[in-house]
MIRODO-504321 format. One line per field, with one value per residue (C-alpha): residue number from 1; residue in three letters; x, y, z. Coordinates in steps of 0.5 Angstrom, whole numbers. Example, Ala and Ser with C-alpha at 12.3 -4.5 7.8 and 13.67 -1.06 7.14 Angstrom:
! residues 2
n [1, 2] $
res [ala, ser] $
xx [25, 27] $
yy [-9, -2] $
zz [16, 14] $
This chain:
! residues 411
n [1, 2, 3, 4, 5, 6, 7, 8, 9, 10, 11, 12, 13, 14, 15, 16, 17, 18, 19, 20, 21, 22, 23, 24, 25, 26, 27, 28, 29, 30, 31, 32, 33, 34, 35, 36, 37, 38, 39, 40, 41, 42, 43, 44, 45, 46, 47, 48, 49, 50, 51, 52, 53, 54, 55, 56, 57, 58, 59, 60, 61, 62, 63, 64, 65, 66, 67, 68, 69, 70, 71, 72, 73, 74, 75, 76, 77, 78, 79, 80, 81, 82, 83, 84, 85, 86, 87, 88, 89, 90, 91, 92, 93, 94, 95, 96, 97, 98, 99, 100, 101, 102, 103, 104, 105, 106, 107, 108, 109, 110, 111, 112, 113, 114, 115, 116, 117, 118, 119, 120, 121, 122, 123, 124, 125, 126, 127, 128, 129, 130, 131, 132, 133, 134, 135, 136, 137, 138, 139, 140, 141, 142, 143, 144, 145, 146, 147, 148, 149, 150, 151, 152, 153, 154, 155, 156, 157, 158, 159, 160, 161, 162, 163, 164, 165, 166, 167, 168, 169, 170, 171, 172, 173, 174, 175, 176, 177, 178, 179, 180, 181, 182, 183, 184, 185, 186, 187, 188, 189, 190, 191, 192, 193, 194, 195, 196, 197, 198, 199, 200, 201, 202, 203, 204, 205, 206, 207, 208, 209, 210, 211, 212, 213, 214, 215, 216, 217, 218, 219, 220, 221, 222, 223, 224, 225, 226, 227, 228, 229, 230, 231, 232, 233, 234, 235, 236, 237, 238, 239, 240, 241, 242, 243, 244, 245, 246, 247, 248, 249, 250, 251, 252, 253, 254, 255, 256, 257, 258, 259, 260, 261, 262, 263, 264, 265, 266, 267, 268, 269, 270, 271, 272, 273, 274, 275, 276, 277, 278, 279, 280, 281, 282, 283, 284, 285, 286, 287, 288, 289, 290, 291, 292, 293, 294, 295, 296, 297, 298, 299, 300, 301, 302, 303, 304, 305, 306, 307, 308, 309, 310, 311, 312, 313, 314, 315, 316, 317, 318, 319, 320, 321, 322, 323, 324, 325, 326, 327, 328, 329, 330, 331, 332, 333, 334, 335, 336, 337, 338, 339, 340, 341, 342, 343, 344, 345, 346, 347, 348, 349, 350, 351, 352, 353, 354, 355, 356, 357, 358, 359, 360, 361, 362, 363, 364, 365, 366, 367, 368, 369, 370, 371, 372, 373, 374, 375, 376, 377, 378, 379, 380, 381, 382, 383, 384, 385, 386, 387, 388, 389, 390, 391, 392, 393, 394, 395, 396, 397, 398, 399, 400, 401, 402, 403, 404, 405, 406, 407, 408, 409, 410, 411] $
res [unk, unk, unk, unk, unk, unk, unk, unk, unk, unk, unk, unk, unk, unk, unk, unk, unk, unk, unk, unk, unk, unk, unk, unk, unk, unk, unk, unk, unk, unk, unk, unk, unk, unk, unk, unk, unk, unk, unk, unk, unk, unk, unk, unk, unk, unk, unk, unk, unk, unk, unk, unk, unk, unk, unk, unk, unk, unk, unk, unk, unk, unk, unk, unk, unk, unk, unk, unk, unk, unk, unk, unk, unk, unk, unk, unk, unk, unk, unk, unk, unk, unk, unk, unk, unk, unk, unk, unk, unk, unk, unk, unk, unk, unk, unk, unk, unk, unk, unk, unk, unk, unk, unk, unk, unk, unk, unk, unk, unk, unk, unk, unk, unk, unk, unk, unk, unk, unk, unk, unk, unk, unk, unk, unk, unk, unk, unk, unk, unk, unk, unk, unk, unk, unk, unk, unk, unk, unk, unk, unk, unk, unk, unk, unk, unk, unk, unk, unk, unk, unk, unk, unk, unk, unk, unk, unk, unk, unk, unk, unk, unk, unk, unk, unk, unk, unk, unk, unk, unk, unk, unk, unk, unk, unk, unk, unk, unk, unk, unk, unk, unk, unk, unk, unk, unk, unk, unk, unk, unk, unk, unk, unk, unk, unk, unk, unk, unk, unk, unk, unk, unk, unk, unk, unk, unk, unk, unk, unk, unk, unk, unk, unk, unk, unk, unk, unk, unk, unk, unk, unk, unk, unk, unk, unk, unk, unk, unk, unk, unk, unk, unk, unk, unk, unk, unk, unk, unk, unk, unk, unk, unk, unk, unk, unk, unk, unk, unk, unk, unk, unk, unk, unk, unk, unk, unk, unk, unk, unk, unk, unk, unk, unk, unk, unk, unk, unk, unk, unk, unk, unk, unk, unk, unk, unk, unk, unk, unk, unk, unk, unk, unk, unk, unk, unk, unk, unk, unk, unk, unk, unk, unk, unk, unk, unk, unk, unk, unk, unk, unk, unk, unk, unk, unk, unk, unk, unk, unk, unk, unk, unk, unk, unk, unk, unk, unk, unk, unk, unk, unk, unk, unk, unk, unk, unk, unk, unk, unk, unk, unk, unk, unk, unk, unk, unk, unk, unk, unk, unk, unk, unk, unk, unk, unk, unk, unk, unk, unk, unk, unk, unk, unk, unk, unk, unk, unk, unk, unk, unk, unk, unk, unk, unk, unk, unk, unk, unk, unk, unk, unk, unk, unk, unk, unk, unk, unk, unk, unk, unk, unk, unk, unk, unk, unk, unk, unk, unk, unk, unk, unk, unk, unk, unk, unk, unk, unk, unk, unk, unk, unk, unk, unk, unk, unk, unk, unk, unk, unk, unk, unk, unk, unk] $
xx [-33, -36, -34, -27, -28, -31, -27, -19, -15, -8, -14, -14, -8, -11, -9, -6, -12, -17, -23, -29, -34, -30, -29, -37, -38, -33, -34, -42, -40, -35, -40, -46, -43, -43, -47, -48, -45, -38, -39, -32, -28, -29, -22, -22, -25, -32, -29, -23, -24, -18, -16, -14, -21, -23, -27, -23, -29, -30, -22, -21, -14, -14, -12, -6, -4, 2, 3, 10, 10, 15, 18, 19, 21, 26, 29, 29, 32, 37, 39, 39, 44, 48, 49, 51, 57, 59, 60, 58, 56, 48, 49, 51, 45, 41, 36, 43, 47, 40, 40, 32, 30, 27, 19, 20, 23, 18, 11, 15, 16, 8, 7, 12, 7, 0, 3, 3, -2, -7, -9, -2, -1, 3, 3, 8, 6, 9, 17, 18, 24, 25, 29, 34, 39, 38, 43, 40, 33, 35, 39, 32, 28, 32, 34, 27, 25, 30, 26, 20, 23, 29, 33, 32, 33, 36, 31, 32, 40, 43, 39, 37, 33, 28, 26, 18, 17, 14, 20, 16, 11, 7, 12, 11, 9, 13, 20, 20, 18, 12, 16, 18, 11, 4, 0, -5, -2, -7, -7, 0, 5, 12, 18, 19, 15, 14, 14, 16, 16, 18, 14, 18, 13, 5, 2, -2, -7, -9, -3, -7, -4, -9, -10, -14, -13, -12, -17, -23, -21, -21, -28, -31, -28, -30, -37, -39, -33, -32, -27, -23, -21, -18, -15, -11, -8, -6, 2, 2, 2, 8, 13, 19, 26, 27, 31, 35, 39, 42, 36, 37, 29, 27, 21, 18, 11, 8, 1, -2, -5, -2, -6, -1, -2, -4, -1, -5, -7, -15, -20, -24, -31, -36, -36, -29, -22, -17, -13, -10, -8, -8, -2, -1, 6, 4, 5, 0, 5, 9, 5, 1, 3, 1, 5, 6, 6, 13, 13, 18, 14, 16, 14, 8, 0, -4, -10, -18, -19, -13, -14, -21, -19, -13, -18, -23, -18, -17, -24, -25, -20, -22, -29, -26, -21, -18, -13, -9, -7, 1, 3, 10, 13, 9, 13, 8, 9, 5, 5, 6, 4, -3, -4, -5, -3, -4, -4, -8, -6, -4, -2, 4, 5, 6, 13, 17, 24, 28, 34, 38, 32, 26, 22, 23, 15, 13, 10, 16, 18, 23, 22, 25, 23, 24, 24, 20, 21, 21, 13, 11, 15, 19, 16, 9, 13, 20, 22, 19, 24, 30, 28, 27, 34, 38, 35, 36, 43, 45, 48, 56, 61, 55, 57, 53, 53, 50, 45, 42, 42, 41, 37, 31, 35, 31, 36] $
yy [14, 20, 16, 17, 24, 25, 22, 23, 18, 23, 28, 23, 23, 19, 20, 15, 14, 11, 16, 11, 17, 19, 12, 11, 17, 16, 9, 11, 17, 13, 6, 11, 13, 6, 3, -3, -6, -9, -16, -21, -23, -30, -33, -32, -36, -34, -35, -38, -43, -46, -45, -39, -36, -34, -29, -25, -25, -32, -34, -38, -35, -42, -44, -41, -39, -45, -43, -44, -50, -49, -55, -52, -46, -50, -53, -46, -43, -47, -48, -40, -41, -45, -41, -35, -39, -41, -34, -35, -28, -28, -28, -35, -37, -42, -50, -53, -48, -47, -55, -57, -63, -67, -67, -59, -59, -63, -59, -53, -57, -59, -50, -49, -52, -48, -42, -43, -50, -47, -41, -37, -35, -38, -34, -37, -35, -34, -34, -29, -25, -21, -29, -28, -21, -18, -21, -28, -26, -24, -31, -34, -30, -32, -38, -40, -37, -41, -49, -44, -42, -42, -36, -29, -22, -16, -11, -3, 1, -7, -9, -16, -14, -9, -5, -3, 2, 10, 15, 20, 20, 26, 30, 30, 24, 25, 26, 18, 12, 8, 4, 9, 12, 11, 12, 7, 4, 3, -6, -7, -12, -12, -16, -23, -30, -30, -24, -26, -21, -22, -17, -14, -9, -8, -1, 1, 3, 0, -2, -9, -11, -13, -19, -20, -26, -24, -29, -27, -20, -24, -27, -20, -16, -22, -21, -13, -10, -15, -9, -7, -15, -14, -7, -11, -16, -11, -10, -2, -1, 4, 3, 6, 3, -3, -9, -9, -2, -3, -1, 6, 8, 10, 6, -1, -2, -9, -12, -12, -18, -25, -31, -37, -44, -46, -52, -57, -57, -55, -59, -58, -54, -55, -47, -44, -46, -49, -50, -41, -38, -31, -27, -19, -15, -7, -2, 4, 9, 8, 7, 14, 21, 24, 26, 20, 16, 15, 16, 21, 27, 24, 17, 16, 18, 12, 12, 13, 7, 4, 10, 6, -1, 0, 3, -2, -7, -3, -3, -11, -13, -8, -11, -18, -17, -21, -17, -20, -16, -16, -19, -19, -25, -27, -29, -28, -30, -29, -31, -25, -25, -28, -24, -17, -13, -6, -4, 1, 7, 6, 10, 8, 10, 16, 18, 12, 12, 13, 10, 12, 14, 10, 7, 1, 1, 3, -2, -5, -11, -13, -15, -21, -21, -29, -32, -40, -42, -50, -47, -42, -43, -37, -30, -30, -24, -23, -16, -20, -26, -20, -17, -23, -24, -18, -18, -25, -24, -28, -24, -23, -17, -14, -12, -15, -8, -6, -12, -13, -6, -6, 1, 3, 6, 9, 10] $
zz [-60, -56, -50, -52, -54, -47, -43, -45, -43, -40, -35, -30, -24, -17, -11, -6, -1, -6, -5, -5, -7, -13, -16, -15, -19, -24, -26, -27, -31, -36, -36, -38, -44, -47, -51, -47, -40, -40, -41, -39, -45, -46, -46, -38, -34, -30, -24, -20, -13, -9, -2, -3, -5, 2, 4, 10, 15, 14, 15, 22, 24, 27, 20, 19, 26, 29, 37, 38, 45, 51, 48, 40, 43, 47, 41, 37, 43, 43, 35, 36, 41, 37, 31, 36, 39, 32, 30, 23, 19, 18, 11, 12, 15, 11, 13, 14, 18, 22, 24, 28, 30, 25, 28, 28, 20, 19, 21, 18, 11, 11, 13, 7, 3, 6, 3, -4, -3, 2, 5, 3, 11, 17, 24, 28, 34, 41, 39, 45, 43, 50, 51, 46, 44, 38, 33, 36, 34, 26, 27, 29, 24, 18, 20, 21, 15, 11, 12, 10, 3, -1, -1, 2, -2, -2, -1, -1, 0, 0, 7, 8, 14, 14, 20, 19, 26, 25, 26, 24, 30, 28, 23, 16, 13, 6, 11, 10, 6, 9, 13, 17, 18, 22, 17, 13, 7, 2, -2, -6, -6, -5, -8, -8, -7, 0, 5, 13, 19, 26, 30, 37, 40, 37, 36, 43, 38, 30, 26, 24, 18, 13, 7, 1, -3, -10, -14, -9, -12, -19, -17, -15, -22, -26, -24, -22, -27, -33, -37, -30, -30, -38, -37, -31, -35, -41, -41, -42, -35, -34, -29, -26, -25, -31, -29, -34, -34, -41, -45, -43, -41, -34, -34, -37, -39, -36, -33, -26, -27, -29, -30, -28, -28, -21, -16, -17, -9, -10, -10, -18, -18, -23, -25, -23, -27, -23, -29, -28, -21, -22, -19, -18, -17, -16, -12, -12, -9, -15, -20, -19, -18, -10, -5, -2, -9, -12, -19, -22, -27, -34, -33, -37, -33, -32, -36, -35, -34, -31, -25, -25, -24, -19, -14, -16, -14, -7, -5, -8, -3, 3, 2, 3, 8, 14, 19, 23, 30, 31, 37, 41, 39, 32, 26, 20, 13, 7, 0, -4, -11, -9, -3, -3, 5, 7, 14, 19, 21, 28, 34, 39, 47, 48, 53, 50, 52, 44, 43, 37, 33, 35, 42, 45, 46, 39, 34, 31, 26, 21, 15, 10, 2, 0, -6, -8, -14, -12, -9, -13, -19, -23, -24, -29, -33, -37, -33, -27, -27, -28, -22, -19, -21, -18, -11, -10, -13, -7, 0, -3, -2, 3, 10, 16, 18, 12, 10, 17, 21, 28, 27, 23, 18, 12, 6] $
């Protein structure tokens, strides 16, 4: 009891950068208010092992990574070439509109299958996009990504293609969302089951994007901090926006963290449970209050505990990271409710020539959030599915224009 006096729940506002220093003094203070050390509630499993329970630094990039041939490139080229005369809108691409030889769709069904079964990653590496205009490479993108998953979503401003370069180049960081910045971007998720970026350029320092596998973050709370694991799971955490407008209220509570059934792909182990797969939605910006965090001022704080758990997730997937550096060229995709990502801050070459509003040289990639359910099954939560439901509403009544900018185009 004098634990809870001591440390009121609503005192507490965290910062976008996690501090590691404050978390470990924090986290200190709060544990030695207790009488005894936390210990994991039995209903949760001691540890969960499957394919995707990797360490970063033991991850082989071999593993994931397909070098595109001379000849595969030849056959995509000439599928992208194909769809380009047909005139067709980008909206309609999908596996059948983007037809490949039957070898090709076969390795790409089999690498469908890693990201939900496997590791949870797939870097197409070598597509060359100084070969094709811009359209053609939006239509290989999309068109490749639609024998990788079943439907592409409708992400912010009604785009189904999103441009992720720095337009700030040094101003103010708060003038524009994250993809529009060079700054680090702390662990988080985005929306979807599957998240697929083409890169066009990389950074001429930094700018890796960095992964963390959600049950090798499971695995370290389950054993360092037992109580941060249980607050995750609980649905009082407060988010902004509700799916379903009709209930009046600008924000709707839910967990972080969700153990589903897992795939059946893994291999059981004598003392982890491969029954359960645990699952994270969350973004930090918008579940705090900072000047890069995107919480409206009457939405609810998070608690003590909370702050402490949210920034304990962060350090575990940091200490378990694996970064891949962009190359031109590679086409990435990953599973994103088992995958946390971030990115290093980076740095772009200086005197690039501009056109319309950002560099031909600077870092720069598109981004596609796509949905799975046949693979990764319906969202593990009923606000979730309803999410799910309006950014993948389908690509009617939305200009080509609109849906797939050419520009970087931060509204």
């Amino acid at each position: 009891m004098a634990g809870i006096e001591k440390f009121p729940q609503s005192e507490f506002t965290l910062e976008y950068y996690p501090n590691l220093h404050r978390f470990a003094r924090d986290r200190a203070e709060r544990l030695a208010a207790l009488n005894a050390a936390p210990t994991l509630p039995t209903s949760l499993p001691r540890s969960i092992i499957s394919k995707m329970s990797w360490d970063g630094a033991k991850l082989d990039p071999c593993s994931y990574t397909w070098q595109i041939s001379d000849a595969e490139l030849d056959e995509i080229n000439q599928t992208c070439a194909e769809y380009s005369r047909s005139n067709k809108a980008l909206g309609e691409l999908d596996k059948r509109a983007f037809r490949l030889p039957a070898t090709l769709e076969r390795n790409l069904a089999a690498r469908r299958l890693d990201l939900h079964a496997g590791s949870g990653i797939l870097l197409l590496r070598g597509l060359r996009p100084d070969l094709r205009s811009q359209r053609e490479n939006f239509i290989l993108f999309a068109g490749l990504a639609s024998h990788l998953s079943e439907q592409r979503g409708r992400q912010s401003g009604k785009k189904y293609l999103v441009h992720i370069t720095d337009l700030a180049a040094g101003s103010d960081l708060n003038k524009y969302p994250a993809p529009y910045c060079n700054h680090e971007l702390p662990f988080h998720t985005d929306a979807g089951d599957v998240i697929a970026m083409l890169v066009f350029s990389g950074a001429a320092n930094g700018g890796s994007g960095t992964f963390a596998a959600v049950s090798t973050i499971y695995n370290k709370l389950a054993e360092s901090s037992p109580d941060l694991l249980a607050a995750l799971l609980q649905p009082d955490w407060p988010f902004e926006r509700p799916p379903d407008k009709s209930l009046g209220t600008k924000f709707y509570k839910r967990p972080v963290l969700f153990l589903t059934a897992g795939s059946g792909e893994d291999t059981p182990r004598p003392n982890g449970n491969n029954h359960v797969q645990p699952e994270m939605i969350f973004s930090r910006g918008a579940l705090i209050r900072s000047s890069q965090g995107q919480q409206a001022p009457d939405i609810p704080k998070l608690t003590r505990i909370q702050c402490e758990a949210l920034d304990a997730v962060h350090f575990a997937a940091a200490e378990t990271a694996h970064r891949i550096q962009y190359r031109e060229g590679d086409l990435l995709l990953f599973n994103n409710r088992r995958i946390l990502h971030g990115r290093d801050a980076f740095t772009d070459a200086a005197g690039a020539d501009q056109v319309q509003g950002y560099s031909l040289s600077r870092r720069h990639m598109v981004r596609l959030w796509l949905k799975d359910e046949q693979m990764a099954g319906r969202p593990p939560n009923s606000a979730l599915q309803a999410l799910w439901g309006k950014i993948f509403a389908g690509e009617e009544g939305v200009e080509e224009e609109r849906g797939w900018p050419s520009v970087p185009d931060p509204s």
